[in-house]
C-alpha positions in Angstrom: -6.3 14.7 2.3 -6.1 11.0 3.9 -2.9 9.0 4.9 -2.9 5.6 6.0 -3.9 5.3 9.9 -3.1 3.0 12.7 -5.2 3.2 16.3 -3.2 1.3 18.9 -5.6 0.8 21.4 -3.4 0.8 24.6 -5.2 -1.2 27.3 -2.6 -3.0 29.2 -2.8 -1.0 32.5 -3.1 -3.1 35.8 -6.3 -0.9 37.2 -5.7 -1.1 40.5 -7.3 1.8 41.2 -10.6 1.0 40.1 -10.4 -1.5 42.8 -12.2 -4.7 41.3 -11.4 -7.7 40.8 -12.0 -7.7 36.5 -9.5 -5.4 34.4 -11.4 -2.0 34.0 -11.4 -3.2 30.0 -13.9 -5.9 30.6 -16.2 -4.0 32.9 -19.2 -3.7 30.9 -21.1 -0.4 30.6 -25.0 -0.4 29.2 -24.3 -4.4 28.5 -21.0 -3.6 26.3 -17.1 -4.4 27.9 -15.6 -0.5 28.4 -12.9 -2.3 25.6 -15.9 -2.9 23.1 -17.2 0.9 23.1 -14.2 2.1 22.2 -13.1 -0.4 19.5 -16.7 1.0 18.1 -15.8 4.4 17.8 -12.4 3.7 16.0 -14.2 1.2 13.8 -16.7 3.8 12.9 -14.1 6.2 12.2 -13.5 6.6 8.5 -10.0 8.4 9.3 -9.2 5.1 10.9 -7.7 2.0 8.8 -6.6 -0.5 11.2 -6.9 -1.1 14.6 -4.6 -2.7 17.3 -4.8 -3.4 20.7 -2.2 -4.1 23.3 -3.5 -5.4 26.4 -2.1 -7.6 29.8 -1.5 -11.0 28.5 -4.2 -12.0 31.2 -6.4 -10.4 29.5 -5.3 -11.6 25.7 -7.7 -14.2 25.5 -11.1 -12.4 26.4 -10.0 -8.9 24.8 -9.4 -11.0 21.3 -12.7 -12.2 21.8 -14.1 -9.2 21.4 -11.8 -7.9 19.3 -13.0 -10.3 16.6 -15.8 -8.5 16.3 -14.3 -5.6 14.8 -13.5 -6.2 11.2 -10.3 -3.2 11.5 -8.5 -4.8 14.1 -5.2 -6.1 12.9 -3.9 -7.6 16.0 -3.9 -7.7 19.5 -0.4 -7.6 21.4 1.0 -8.1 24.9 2.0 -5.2 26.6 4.9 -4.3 28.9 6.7 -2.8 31.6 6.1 0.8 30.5 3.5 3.0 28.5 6.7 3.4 26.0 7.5 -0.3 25.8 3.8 -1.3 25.2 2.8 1.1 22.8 5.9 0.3 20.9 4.6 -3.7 20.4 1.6 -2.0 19.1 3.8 0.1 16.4 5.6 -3.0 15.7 2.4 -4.7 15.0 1.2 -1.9 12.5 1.0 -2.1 8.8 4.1 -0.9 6.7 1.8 1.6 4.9 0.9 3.6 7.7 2.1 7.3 7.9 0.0 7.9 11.4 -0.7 6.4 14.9 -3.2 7.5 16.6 -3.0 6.0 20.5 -5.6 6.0 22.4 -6.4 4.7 26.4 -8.8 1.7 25.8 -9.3 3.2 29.1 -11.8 6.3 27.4 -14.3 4.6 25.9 -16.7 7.7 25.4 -14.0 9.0 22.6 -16.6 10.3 19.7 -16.1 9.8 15.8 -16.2 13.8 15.5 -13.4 13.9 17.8 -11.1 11.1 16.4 -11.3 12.9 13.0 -10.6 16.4 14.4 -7.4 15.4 15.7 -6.6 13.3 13.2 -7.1 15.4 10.8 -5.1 18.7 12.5 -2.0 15.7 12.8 -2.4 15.8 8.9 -0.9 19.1 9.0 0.9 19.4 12.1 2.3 16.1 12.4 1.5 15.8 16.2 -1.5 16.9 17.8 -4.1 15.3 20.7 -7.0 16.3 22.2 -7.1 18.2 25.1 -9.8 20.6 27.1 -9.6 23.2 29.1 -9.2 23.2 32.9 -11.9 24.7 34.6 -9.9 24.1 38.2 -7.6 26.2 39.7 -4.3 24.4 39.7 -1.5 24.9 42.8 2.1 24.1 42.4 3.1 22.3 46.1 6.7 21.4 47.7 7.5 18.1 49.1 5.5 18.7 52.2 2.1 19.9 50.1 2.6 23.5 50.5 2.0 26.0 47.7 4.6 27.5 45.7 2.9 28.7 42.5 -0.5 29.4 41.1 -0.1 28.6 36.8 -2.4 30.7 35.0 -5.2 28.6 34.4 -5.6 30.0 30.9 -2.4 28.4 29.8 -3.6 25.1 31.3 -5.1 22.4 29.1 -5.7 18.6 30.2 -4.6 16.3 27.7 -6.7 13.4 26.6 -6.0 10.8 23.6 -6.3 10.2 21.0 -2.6 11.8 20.2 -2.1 11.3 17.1 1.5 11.5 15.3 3.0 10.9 12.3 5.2 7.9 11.9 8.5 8.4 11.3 8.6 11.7 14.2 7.0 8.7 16.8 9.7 5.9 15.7 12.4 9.0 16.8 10.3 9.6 20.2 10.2 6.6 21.1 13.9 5.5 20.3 14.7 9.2 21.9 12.5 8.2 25.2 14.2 4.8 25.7 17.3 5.5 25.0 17.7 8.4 27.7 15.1 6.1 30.1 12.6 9.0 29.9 9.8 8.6 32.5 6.6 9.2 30.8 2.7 9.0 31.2 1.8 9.8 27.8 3.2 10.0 24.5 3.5 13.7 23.7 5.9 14.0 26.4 8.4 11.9 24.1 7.5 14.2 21.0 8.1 17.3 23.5 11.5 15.8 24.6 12.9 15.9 21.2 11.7 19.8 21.1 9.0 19.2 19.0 5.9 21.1 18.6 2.2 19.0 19.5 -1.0 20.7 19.0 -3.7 20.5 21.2 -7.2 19.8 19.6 -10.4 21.0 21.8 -12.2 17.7 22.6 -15.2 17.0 24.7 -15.3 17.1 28.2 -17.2 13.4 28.4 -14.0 11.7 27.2 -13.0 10.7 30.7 -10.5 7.9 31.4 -12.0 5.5 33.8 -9.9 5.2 36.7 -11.6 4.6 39.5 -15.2 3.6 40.7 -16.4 7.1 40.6 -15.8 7.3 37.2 -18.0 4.1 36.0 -21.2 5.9 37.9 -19.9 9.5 35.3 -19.5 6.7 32.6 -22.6 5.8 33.2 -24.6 8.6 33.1 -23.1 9.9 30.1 -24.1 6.7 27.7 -27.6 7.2 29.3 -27.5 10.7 28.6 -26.4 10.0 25.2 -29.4 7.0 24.4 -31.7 8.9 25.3 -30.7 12.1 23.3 -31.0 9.2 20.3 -33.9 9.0 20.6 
């Protein structure tokens, strides 16, 4: 079973907290922009159809430099003031035929093929479902002041990564649903979840971090090297 399948690549965070200077996008990791590795790994894909990217307009003109590499990419968009807003240019900019977006953080550009099409796939079924792994952590509820209240079980915990993948006409409502009421949210299963809809979570890979600060570029890093020399 195969439907037609959009990745918006959302890439249009500020990155202030990586703390430099370039976007976090452009930083390059084993000679490639973090932007390029993961445009790879959708192109690869072959549960993937098109590709587009919304990114900072300051940012436009060296992302669709690269993005011309990439024979899937459709366009690449502005973003906006919110997650919502921006991901919604990328819908907009979508192919009539497609059934399913998958969004992912240009942010995570260790996402593997395997995992793209496990999730993908389950959203076949399920009609919304993302990646997700399992906290290792213990996690503490705290009050205003940082004291405890609550200890979740961590076995009902899972952290949620992207892709999240969804099919179309359930996002369309989310997203209409999420603007309309001026929903706050940081990722888009929390619009799907706001219309009391079920998402599925998908058991991905611990090593597809989202690089958000410094630290993460040296895990990064080591990861691709890891990787590279596995190849060989």
């Amino acid at each position: 079973m195969k439907f037609f399948t959009s990745a918006i690549i959302a890439a249009s965070g500020n990155s202030t907290r990586m703390g430099l200077s370039v976007s976090k996008q452009l930083i390059k990791l084993n000679g490639k922009e973090t932007i390029s590795h993961t445009l790879t790994a959708f192109e690869n894909s072959d549960v993937i159809d098109e590709i587009v990217v919304v990114c900072r307009e300051c940012d436009k003109e060296a992302i669709s430099a690269i993005a011309q590499k990439f024979s899937k990419v459709k366009a690449v968009v502005n973003g906006s003031d919110t997650r919502a807003q921006s991901v919604k240019n990328g819908v907009l900019a979508c192919s009539e035929n497609t059934k399913f977006f998958a969004i992912h953080d240009g942010a995570r550009p260790l996402i593997s093929e395997s995992d793209i099409k496990a999730v993908v796939k389950h959203a076949y079924v399920s009609k919304a479902a993302t990646l997700g792994t399992p906290v290792t952590d213990t996690i503490k509820v705290v009050d205003s002041e940082n004291i405890i209240s609550s200890t979740p079980d961590r076995a009902l915990l899972k952290a949620v990564q992207t892709p999240q993948v969804f099919e179309k006409s359930l996002y369309l409502k989310a997203i209409d649903y999420a603007q309309e009421n001026c929903l706050n949210v940081t990722d888009d299963c929390s619009m799907v979840e706001a219309l009391k809809e079920k998402v599925s979570i998908v058991i991905g890979s611990a090593e597809n971090i989202k690089l958000t600060t410094q630290t993460d570029l040296i895990f990064a890093q080591a990861i691709l090297n890891s990787r590279e020399n596995n190849s060989k």
